[in-house]
VMD Tcl script that draws the C-alpha trace (Angstrom):
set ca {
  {70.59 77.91 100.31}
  {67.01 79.93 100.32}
  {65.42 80.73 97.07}
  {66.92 82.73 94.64}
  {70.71 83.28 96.42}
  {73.42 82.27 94.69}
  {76.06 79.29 95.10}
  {79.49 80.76 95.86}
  {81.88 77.83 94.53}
  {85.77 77.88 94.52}
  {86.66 78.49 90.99}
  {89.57 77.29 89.11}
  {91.12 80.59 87.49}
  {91.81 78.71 84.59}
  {88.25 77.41 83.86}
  {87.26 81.14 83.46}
  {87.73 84.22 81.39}
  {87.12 88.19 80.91}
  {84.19 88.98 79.02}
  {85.29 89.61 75.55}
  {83.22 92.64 75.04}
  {83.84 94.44 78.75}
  {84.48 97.50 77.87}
  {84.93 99.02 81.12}
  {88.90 99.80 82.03}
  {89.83 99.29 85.70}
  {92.41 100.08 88.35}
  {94.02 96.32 87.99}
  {96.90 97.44 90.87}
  {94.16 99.34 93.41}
  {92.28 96.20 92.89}
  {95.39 93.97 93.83}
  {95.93 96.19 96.59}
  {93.18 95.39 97.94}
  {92.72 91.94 97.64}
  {96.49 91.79 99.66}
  {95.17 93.31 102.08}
  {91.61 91.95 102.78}
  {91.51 88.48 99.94}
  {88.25 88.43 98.13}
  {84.85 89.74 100.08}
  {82.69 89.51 97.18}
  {82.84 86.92 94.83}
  {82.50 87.00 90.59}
  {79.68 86.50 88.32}
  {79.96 83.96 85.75}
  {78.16 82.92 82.53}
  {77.97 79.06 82.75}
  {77.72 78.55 79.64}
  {80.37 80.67 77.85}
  {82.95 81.04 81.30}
  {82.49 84.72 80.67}
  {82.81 86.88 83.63}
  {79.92 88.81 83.84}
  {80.79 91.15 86.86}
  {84.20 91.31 88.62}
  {86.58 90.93 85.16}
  {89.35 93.19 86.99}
  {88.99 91.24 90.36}
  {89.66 88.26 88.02}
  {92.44 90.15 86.37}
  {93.76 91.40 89.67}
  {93.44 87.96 91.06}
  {95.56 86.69 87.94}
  {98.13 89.42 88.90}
  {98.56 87.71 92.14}
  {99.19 84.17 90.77}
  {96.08 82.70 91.90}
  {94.54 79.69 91.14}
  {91.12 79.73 93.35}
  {88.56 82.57 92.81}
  {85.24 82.73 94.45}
  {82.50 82.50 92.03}
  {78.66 82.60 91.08}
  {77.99 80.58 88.21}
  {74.61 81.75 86.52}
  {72.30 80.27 83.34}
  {71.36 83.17 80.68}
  {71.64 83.68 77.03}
  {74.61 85.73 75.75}
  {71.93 88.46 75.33}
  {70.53 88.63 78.81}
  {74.95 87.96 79.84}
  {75.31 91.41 77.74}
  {72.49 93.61 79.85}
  {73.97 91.91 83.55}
  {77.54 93.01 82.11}
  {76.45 96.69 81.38}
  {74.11 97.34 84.01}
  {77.23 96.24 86.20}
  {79.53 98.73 85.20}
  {76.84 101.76 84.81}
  {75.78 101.00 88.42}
  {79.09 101.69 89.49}
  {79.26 104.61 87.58}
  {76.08 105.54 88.73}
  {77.61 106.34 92.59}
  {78.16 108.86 94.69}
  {79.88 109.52 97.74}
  {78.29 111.97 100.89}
  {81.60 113.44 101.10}
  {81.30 115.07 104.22}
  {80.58 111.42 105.63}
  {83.28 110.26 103.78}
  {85.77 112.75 104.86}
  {84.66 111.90 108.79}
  {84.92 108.31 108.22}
  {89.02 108.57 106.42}
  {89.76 111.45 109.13}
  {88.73 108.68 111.77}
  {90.35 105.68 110.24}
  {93.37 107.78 109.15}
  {93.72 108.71 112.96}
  {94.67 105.13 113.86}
  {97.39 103.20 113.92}
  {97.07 101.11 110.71}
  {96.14 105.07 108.97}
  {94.28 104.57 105.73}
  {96.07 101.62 104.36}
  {94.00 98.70 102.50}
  {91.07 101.72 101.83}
  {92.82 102.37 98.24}
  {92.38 106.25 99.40}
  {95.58 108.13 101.00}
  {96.77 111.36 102.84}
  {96.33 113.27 99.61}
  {93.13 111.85 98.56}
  {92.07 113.25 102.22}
  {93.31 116.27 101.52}
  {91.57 117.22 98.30}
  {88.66 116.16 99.80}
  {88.53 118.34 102.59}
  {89.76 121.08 100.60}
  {86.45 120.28 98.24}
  {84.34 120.84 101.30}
  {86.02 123.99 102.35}
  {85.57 125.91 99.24}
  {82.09 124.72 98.99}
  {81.56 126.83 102.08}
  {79.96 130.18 102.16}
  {83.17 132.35 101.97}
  {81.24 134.84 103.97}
  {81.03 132.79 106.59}
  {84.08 131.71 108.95}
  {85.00 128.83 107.73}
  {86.36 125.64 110.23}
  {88.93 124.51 107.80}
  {90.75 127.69 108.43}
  {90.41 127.71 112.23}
  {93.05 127.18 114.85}
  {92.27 123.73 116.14}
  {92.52 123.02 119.63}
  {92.03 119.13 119.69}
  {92.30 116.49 122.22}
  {94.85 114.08 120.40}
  {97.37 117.62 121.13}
  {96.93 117.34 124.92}
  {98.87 115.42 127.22}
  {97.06 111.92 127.70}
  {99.81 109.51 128.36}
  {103.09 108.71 128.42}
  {105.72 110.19 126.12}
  {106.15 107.99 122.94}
  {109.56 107.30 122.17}
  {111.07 109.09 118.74}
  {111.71 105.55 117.16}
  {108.32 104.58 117.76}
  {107.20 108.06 115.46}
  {108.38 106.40 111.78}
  {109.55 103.40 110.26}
  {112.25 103.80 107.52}
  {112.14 100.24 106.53}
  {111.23 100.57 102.95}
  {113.51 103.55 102.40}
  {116.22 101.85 104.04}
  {115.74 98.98 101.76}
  {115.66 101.26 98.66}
  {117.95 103.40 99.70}
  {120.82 100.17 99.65}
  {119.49 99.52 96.10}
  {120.66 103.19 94.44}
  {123.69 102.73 96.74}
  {124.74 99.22 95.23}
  {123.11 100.44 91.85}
  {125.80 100.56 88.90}
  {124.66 104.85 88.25}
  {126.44 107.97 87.89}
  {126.86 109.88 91.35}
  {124.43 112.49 90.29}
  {121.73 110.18 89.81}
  {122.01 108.30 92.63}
  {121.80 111.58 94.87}
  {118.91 111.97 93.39}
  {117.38 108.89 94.01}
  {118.63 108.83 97.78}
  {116.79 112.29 98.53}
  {113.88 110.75 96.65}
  {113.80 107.45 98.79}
  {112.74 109.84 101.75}
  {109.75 110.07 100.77}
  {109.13 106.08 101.61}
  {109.97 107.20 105.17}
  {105.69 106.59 107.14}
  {104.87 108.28 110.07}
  {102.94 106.81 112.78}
  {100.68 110.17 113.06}
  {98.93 109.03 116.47}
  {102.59 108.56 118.01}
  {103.65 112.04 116.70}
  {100.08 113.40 117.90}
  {101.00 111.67 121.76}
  {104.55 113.19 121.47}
  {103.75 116.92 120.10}
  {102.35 118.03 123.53}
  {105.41 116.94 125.40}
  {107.85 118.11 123.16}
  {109.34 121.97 124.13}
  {108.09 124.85 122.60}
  {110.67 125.03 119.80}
  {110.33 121.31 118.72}
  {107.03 122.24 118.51}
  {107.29 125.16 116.57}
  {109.83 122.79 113.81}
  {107.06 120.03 113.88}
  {104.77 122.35 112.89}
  {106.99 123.57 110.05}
  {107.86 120.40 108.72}
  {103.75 119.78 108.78}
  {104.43 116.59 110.91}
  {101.87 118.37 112.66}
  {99.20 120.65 111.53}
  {97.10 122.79 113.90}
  {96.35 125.72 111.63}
  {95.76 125.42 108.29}
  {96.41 128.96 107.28}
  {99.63 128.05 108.57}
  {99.91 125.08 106.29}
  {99.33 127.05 102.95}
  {101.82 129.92 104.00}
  {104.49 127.42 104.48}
  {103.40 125.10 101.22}
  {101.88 122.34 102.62}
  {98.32 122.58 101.46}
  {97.76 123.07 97.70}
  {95.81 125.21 95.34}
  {96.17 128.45 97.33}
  {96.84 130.06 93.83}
  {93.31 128.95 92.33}
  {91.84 129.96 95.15}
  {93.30 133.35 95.16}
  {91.95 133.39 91.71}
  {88.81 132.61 92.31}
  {88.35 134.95 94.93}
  {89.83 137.87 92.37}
  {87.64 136.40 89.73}
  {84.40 137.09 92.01}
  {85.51 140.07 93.60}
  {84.89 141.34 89.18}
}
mol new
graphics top color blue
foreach p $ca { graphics top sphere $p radius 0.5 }
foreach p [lrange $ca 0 end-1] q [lrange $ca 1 end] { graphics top cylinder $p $q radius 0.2 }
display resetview
């Protein structure tokens, strides 16, 4: 170990504890989300001499969510002064941050485009969404804008084989839920509404529904497009209710237009 890096030791979570004065409040189930799906990449920061978790109290909580008994820990000597300062400038660092959201919007569009989509990045389809819908009305309205553009993409053109249907979505979690509310002691009523509800567990393998689009015929193309499995114009999308906020944008436009 070179001067001045830190010992990472396997902690018992017992031996341990939130700082009593962390004031910060986090996302305890994004942070469990995470550590499912990747364990933990960066370890705590701990006051020897107190136990007191300088940096990382919701990974600990998160971690304590899980049923762990092993975190990965740095174990530092300061006074509870100096513990207080490390503790703040933590959290304001973090809220210090910024994304470049037009990087950021590249880098989800690419992962989102594969075949694992945007799990285990704590962002999802909406999140993608919004963004890109930030970066379109931060265009010059005079201007054409891209967002609103007829795209003519590769992943649309015929490049392989035809993907079979089955391989387009997996109901397995609806399926699952779906024979709870059907074995669930409810009136009928409710339990319609919790079956049409359930749909919305059904995930779509987008890259297998991009393959397929271009061989399908030109009226399953037409319904894909309408049920926004596939979107190739956005304009399209609004008309037909799949992209949001057309409303406040009509506003704003009026608003200026005064």
């Amino acid at each position: 170990m070179t001067k001045g890096e830190l010992e990472t030791v396997s902690a018992s979570i017992d031996d341990i504890t939130p700082h009593p004065k962390n004031v910060r409040q986090g996302d305890i189930g994004a942070i469990s989300e995470s550590l499912k799906a990747h364990g933990q990449y960066r370890a705590i920061v701990v006051q020897r001499s107190t136990g007191h978790i300088l940096a990382g109290n919701h990974t600990y909580k998160a971690a304590k969510a899980l049923d762990w008994k092993k975190i990965s820990a740095h174990f530092i000597d300061c006074d509870d002064e100096k513990a207080m300062r490390i503790l703040l400038a933590d959290n304001r660092a973090n809220d210090l941050a910024t994304y470049d959201d037009a990087a950021l919007a590249a880098v989800l569009t690419e992962l989102n485009a594969t075949d694992d989509g945007l799990a285990g990045t704590l962002f999802d389809g909406d999140a993608l969404d919004d963004l890109i819908y930030k970066l379109e009305t931060e265009l010059n309205l005079d201007e054409p804008n891209p967002y609103t553009q007829k795209l003519d993409v590769p992943q649309y053109k015929i490049v392989g084989e035809r993907p079979a249907v089955t391989e387009l979505f997996d109901t397995t979690k609806k399926d699952e839920l779906s024979k709870d509310i059907i074995n669930a002691d409810i009136p009928d009523d409710i339990k319609n509404l919790l079956l049409e509800a359930s749909n919305r567990h059904t995930v779509f393998n987008y890259r297998k529904v991009a393959e397929f689009y271009p061989h399908a015929s030109a009226e399953v193309q037409r319904l894909m497009e309408d049920s926004a499995l596939i979107i190739i114009d956005s304009d399209h999308a609004i008309a037909k209710g799949f992209a949001s906020f057309q409303q406040q944008l009509d506003t704003i436009m009026k608003e200026d237009e005064s």
